[in-house]
C-alpha positions in Angstrom: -159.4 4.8 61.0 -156.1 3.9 62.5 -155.7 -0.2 63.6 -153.5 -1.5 66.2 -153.2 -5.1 67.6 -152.5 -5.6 71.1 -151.7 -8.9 73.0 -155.6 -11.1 74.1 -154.6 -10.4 77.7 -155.4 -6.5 77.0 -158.3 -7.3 75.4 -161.1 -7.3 77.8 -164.6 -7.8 77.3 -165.6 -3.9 77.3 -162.1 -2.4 77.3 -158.7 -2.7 76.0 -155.6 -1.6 76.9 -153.3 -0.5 74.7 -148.9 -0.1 75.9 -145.5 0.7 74.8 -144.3 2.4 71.0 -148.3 1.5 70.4 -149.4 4.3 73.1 -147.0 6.4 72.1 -147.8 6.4 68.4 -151.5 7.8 69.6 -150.6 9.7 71.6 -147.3 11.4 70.1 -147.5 10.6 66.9 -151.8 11.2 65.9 -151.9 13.0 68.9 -155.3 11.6 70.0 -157.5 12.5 72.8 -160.0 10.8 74.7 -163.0 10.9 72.5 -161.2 9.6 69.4 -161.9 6.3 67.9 -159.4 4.1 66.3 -159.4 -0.2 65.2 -157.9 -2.9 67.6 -157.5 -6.2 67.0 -155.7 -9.3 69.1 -154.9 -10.3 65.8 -156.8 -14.1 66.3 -160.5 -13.4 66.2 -161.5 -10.6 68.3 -161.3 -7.1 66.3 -163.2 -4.1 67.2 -164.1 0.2 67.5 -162.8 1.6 70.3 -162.9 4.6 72.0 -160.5 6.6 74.0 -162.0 6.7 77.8 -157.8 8.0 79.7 -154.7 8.4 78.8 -152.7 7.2 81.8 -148.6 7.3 82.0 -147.4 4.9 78.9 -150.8 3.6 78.3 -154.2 4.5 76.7 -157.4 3.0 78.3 -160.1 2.8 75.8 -163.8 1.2 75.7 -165.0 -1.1 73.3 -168.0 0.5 71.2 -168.6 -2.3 68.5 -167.2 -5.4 67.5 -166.3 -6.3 64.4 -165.9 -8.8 62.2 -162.5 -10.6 60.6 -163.3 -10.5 57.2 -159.6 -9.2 55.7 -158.1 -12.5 55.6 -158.2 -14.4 52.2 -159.2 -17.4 51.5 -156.3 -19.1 50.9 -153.1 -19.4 53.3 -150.3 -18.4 51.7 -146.9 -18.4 53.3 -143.9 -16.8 51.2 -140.6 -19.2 51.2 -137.7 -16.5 50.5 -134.0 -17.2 49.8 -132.3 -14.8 51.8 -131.4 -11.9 49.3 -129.0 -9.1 50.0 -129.7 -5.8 51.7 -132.9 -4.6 52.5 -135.1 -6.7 49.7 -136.2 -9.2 52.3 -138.0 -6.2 54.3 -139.4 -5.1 51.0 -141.2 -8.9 51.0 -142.1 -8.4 54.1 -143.6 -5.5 53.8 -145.8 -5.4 50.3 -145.9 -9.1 51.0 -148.5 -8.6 53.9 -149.7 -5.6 52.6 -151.0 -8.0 49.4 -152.4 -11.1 52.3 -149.7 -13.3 52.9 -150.2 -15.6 56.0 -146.3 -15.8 56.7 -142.5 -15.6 55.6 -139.9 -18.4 55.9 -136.6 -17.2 54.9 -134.2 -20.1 54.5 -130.9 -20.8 53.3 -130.0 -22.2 50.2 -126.4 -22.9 47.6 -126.8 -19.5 45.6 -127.8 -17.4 48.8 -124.5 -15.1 49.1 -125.5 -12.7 52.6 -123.3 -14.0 55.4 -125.4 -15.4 58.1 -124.7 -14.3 61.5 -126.8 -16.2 64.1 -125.3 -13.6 66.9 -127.7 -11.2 64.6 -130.5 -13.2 64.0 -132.6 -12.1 66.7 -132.5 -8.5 66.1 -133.1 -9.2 62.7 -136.1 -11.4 63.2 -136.8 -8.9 65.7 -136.6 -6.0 62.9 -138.6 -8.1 60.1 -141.4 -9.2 62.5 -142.2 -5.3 63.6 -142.5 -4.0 59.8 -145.1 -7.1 59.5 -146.7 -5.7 61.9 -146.8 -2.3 60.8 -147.5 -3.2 57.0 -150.5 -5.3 59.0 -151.9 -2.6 60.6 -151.3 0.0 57.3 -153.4 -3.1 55.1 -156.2 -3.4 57.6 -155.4 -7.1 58.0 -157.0 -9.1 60.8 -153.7 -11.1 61.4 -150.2 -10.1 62.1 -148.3 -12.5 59.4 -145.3 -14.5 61.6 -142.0 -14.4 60.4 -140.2 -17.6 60.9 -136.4 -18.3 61.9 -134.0 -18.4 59.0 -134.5 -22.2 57.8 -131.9 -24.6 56.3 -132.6 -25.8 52.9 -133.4 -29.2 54.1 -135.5 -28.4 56.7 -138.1 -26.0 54.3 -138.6 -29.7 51.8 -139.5 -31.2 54.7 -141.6 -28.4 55.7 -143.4 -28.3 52.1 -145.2 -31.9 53.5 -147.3 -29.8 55.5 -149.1 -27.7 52.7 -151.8 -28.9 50.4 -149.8 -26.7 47.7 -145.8 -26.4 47.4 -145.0 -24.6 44.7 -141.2 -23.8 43.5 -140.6 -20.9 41.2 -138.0 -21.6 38.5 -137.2 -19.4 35.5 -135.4 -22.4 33.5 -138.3 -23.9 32.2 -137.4 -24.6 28.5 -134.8 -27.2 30.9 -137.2 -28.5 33.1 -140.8 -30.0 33.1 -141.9 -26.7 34.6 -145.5 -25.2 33.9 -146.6 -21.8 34.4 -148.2 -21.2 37.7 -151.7 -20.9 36.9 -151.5 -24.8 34.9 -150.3 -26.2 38.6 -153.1 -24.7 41.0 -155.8 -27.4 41.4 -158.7 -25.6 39.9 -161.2 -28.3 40.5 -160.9 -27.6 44.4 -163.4 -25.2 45.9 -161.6 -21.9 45.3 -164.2 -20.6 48.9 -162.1 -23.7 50.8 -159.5 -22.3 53.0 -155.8 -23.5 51.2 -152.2 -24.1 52.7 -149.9 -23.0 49.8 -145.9 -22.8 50.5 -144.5 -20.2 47.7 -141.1 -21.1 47.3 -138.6 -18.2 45.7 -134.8 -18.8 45.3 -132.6 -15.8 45.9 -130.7 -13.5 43.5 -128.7 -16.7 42.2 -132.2 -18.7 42.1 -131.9 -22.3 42.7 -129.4 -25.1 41.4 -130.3 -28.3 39.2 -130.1 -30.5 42.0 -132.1 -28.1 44.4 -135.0 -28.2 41.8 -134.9 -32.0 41.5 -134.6 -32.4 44.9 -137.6 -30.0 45.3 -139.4 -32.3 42.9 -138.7 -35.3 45.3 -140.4 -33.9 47.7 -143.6 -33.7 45.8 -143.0 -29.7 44.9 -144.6 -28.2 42.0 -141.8 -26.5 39.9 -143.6 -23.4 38.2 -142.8 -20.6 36.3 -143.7 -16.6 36.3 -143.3 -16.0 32.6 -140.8 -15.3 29.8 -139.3 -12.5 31.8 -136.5 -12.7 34.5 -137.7 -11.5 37.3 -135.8 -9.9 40.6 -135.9 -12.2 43.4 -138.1 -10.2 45.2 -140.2 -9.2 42.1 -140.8 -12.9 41.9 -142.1 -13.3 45.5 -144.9 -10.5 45.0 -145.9 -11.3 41.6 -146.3 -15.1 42.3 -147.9 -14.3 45.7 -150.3 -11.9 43.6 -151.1 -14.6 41.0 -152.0 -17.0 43.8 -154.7 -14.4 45.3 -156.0 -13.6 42.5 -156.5 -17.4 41.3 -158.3 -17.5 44.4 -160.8 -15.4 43.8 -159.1 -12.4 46.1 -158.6 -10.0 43.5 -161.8 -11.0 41.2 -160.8 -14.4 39.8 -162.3 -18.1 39.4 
């Protein structure tokens, strides 16, 4: 069944209201007619059937048949830290990133990061990046609409890392470094059925300097590794985000 999300304002307490490229896609797109049932969700905790009741000019009118619940989510929080990468790979992230469960993306800027920042372009960008969350959201069945934050200095993502119970840094030197492999650095004695903050940290193509990983480990940051293989930058994201889910319980682990 196809899912939508819609802002809480057009969800009302025995009708929603759905506008915009949303109407048109159920219209135009899976040419719908009033009868036909499809998911809606405000994408914070109200998620239900619903049933088209009138298609009006630009909008589609539907009653609420059955509420549901939010169960989609995982268990742990887990937001993707990407060095901006060159051409589209940061919309691949994006994309099979949410379509896996990650709560959010914070692409940041960091020494080895070569793609020329514009800040004239940033909003279209963040724009671009925030609609194919969406999208992969709404393809995954997720409950939530993960947010895509601004383009973040280096400096400002360590001190950002304070905020998560888990901060982990993934580093493919580790025969330099007192790096462990990812699953050693999860605390296993906490409650795997405990909702946990993890910040997934993944340099881009260049990956991260010597003094970028010590000052990562200043900050309290876990420096793991992904294996004996060099992986693409954003191979890493997914496989580490993947690891993480599945050491979760998500995918049928602890």
């Amino acid at each position: 069944m196809q899912r939508y999300f819609i802002d809480a304002a057009r969800f009302a307490a025995h009708r929603v209201t759905i506008g915009g490229n949303d109407a048109h896609h159920i219209v135009r797109v899976m040419r719908m007619t009033p009868g036909d049932q499809f998911i809606v969700s405000d994408g914070e905790s109200r998620e239900a059937v619903a049933e088209i009741a009138e298609l009006a000019p630009g909008e589609v009118i539907a009653e609420i048949v059955e509420l549901r619940e939010m169960t989609s989510e995982p268990l742990w929080h887990i937001v993707i830290a990407q060095g901006l990468p060159k051409g589209d790979k940061m919309e691949t992230v994006i994309q099979k990133g949410t379509e896996i469960g990650a709560a959010g993306f914070i692409p940041f800027q960091s020494e080895r990061v070569v793609v020329q920042y514009d800040d004239k372009k940033e909003g279209k960008r963040l724009e671009r990046w925030q609609r194919i969350a969406k999208e992969a959201a709404e393809q995954a069945h997720r409950s939530k609409i993960p947010p895509v934050r601004p383009v973040m200095s280096w400096p400002a993502l360590l001190a950002e890392a304070g905020g998560y119970d888990l901060a982990l840094l993934c580093y493919e030197k580790q025969s330099e470094t007192p790096s462990h492999g990812l699953r050693e650095l999860i605390a296993l004695d906490t409650d795997a059925q405990q909702m946990r903050k993890v910040l997934l940290i993944v340099g881009p193509e260049g990956g991260f300097s010597e003094r970028e990983v010590a000052e990562a480990e200043a900050c309290g940051i876990r420096i793991a590794g992904l294996g004996r293989r060099i992986l693409r930058t954003e191979t890493a994201a997914l496989v580490g985000l993947t690891c993480l889910m599945y050491e979760s319980g998500e995918m049928g682990g602890i």
